[in-house]
VMD Tcl script that builds the backbone (N, CA, C; Angstrom):
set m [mol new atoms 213]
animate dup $m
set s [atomselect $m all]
$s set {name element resname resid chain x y z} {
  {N N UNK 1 A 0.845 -1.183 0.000}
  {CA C UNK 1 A 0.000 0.000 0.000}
  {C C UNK 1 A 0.888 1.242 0.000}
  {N N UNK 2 A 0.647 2.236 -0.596}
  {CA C UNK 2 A 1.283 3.721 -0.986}
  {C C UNK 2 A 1.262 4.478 0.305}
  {N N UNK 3 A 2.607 4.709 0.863}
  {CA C UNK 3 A 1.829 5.683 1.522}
  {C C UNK 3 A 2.428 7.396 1.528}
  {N N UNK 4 A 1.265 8.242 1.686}
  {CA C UNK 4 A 1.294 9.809 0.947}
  {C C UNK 4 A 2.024 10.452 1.925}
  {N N UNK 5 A 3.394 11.074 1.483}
  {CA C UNK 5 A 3.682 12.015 3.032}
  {C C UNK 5 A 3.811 13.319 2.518}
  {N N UNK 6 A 3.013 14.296 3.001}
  {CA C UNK 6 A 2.062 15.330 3.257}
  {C C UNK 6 A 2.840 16.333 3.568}
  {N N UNK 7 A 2.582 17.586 3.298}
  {CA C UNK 7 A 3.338 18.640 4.017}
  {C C UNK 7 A 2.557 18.987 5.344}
  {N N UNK 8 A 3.449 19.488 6.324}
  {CA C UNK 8 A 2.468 20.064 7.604}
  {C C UNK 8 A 2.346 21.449 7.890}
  {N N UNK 9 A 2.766 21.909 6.820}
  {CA C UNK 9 A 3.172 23.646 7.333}
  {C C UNK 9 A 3.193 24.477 5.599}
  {N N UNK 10 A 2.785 25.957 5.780}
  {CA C UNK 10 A 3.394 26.265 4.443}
  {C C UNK 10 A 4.820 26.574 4.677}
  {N N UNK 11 A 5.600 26.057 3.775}
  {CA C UNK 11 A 6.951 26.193 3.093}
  {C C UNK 11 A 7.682 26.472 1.940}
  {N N UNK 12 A 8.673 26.889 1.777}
  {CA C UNK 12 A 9.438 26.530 0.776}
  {C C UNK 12 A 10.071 25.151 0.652}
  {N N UNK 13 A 10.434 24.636 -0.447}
  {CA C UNK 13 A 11.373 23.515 -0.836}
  {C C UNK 13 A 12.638 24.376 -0.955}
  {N N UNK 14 A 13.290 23.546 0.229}
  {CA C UNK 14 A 14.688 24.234 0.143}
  {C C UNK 14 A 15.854 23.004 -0.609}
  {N N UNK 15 A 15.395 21.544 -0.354}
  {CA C UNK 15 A 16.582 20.607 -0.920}
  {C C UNK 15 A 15.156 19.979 -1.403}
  {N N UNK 16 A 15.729 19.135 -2.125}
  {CA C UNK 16 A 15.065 17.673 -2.444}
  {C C UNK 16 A 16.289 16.325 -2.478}
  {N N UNK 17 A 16.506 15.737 -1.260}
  {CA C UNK 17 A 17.481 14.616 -1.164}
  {C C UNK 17 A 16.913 13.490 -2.033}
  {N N UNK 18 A 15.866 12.960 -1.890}
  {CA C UNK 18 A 15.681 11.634 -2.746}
  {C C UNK 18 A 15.321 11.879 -4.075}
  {N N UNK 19 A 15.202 10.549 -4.833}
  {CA C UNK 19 A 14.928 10.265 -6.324}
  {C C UNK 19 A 13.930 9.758 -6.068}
  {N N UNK 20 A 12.923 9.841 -7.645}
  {CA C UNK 20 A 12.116 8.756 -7.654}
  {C C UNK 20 A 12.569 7.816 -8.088}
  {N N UNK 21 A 12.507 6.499 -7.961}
  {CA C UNK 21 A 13.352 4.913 -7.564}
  {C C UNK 21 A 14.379 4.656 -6.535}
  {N N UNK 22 A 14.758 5.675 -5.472}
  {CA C UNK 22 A 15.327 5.816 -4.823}
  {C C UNK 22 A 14.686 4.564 -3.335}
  {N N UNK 23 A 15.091 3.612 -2.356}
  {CA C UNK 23 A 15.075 2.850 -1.532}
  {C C UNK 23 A 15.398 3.390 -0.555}
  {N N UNK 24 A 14.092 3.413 0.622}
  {CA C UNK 24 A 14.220 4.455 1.675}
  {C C UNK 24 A 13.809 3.646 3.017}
  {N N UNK 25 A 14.254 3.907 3.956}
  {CA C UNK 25 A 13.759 3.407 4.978}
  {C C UNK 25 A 13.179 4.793 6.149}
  {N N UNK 26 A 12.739 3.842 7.082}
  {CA C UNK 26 A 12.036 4.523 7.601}
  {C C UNK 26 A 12.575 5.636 8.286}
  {N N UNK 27 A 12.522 7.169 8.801}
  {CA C UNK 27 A 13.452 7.727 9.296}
  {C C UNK 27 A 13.865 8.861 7.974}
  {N N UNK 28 A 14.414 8.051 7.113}
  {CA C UNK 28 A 14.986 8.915 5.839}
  {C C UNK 28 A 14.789 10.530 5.406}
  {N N UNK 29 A 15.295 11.349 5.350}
  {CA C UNK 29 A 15.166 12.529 5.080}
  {C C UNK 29 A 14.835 12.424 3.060}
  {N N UNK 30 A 13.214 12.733 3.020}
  {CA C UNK 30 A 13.241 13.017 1.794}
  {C C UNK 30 A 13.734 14.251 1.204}
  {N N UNK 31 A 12.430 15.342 1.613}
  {CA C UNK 31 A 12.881 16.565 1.686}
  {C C UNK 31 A 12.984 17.763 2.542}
  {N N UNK 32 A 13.369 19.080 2.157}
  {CA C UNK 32 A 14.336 19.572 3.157}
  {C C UNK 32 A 13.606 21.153 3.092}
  {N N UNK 33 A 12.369 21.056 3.823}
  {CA C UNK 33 A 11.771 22.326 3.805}
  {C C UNK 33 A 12.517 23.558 4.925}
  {N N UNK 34 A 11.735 24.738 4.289}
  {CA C UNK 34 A 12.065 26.100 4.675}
  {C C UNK 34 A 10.770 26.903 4.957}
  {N N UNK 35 A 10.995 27.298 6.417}
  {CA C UNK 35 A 9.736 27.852 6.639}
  {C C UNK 35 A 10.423 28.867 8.088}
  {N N UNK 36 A 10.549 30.351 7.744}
  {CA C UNK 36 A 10.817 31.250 8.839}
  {C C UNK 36 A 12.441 31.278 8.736}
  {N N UNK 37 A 13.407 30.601 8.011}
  {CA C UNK 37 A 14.374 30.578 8.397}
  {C C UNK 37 A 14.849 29.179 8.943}
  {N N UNK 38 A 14.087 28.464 9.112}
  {CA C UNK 38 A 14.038 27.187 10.109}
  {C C UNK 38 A 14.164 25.685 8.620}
  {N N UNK 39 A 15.181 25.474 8.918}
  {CA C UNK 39 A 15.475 23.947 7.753}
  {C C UNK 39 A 14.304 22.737 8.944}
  {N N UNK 40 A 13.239 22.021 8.202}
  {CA C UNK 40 A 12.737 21.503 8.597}
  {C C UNK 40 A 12.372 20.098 7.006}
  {N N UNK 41 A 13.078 18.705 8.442}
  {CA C UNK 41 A 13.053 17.919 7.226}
  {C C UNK 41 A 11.943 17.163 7.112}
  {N N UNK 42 A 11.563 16.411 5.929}
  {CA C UNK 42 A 10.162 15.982 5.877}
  {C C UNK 42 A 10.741 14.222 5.519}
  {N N UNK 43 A 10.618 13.493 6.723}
  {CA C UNK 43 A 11.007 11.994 6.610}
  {C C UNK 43 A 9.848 11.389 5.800}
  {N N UNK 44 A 10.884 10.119 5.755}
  {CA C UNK 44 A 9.771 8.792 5.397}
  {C C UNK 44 A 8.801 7.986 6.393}
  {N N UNK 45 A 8.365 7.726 6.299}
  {CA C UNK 45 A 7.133 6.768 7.147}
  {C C UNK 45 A 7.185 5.716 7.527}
  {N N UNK 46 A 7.580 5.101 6.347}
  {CA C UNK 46 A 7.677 3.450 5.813}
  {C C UNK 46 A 9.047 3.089 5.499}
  {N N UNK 47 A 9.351 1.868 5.372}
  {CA C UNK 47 A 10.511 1.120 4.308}
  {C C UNK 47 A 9.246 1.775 2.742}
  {N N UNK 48 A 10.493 1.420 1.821}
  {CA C UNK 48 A 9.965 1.489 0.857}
  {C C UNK 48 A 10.703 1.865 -0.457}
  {N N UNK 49 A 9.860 2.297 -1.547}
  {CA C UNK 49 A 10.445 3.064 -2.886}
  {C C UNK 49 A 10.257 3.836 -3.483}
  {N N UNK 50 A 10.816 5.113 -3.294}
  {CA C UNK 50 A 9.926 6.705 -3.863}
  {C C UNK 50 A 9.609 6.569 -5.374}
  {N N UNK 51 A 7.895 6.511 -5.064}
  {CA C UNK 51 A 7.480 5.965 -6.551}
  {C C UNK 51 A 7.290 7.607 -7.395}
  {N N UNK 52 A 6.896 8.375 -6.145}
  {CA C UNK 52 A 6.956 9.855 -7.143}
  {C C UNK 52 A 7.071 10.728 -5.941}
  {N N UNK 53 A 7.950 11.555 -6.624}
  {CA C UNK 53 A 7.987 13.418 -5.717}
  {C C UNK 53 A 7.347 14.431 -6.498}
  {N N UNK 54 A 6.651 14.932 -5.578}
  {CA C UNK 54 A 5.339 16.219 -6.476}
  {C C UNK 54 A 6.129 17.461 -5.794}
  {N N UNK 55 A 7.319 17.344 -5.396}
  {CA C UNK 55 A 7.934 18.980 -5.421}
  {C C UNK 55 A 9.295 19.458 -6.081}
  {N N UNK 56 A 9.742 19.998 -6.444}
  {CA C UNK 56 A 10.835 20.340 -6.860}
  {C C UNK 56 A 11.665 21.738 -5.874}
  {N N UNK 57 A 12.518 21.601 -6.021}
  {CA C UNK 57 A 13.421 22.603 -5.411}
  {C C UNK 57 A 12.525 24.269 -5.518}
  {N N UNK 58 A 12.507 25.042 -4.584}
  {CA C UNK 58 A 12.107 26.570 -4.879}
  {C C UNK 58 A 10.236 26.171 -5.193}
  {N N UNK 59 A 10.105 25.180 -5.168}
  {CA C UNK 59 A 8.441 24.944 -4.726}
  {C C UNK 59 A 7.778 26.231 -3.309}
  {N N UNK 60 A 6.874 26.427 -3.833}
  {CA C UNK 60 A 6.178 26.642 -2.080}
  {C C UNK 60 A 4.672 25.800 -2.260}
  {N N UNK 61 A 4.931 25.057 -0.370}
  {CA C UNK 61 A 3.980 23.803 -0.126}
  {C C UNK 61 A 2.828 24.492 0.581}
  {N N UNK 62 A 1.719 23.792 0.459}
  {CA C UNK 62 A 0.835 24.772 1.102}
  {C C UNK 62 A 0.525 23.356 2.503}
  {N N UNK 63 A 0.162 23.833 3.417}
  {CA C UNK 63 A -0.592 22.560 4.315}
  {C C UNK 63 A -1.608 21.290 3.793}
  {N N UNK 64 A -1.015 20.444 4.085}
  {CA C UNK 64 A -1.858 19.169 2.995}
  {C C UNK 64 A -1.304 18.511 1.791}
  {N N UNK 65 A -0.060 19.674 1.097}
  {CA C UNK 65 A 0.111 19.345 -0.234}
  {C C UNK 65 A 0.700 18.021 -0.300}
  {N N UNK 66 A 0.618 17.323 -1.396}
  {CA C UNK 66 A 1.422 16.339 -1.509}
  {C C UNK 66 A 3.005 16.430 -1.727}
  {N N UNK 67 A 3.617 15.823 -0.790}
  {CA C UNK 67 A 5.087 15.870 -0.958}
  {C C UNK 67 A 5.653 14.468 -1.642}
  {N N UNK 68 A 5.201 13.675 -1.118}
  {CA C UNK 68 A 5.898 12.139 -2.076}
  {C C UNK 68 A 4.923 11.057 -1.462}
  {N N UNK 69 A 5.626 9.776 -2.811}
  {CA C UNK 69 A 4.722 8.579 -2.733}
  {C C UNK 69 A 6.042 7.989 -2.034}
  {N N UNK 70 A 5.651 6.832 -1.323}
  {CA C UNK 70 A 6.327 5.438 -0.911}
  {C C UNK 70 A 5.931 4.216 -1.409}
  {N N UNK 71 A 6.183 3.371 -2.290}
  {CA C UNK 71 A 5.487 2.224 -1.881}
  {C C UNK 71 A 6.044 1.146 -1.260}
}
mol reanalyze $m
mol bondsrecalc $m
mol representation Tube
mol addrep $m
């Protein structure tokens, strides 16, 4: 089962560390938001395999947005 990890805050995309096909475990720093000055990272959930990232670098996330798939 997929699972969606979400933004929790509005931000900027300040990094994007993973790929899609990239093998992640749980813990993993996908990506690497910016919000106030404050680097805030957005982990993985699951083991798994980043089947897609819906942000790119210099993105701004709104609360809710989709940040990446796992499966």
């Amino acid at each position: 089962m997929a699972d969606e990890i979400r933004a929790e805050m509005v931000a900027n995309v300040w990094k994007v560390v993973a790929n899609v096909g990239d093998s992640v475990a749980d813990g993993d720093t996908l990506v690497i938001l910016e919000s106030m000055k404050m680097e805030i990272p957005v982990i993985a959930e699951s083991d798994g395999t980043v089947a897609q990232l819906a942000v790119n670098e210099g993105d701004v996330v709104q609360e809710g947005d989709l940040i990446a798939v796992i499966n």
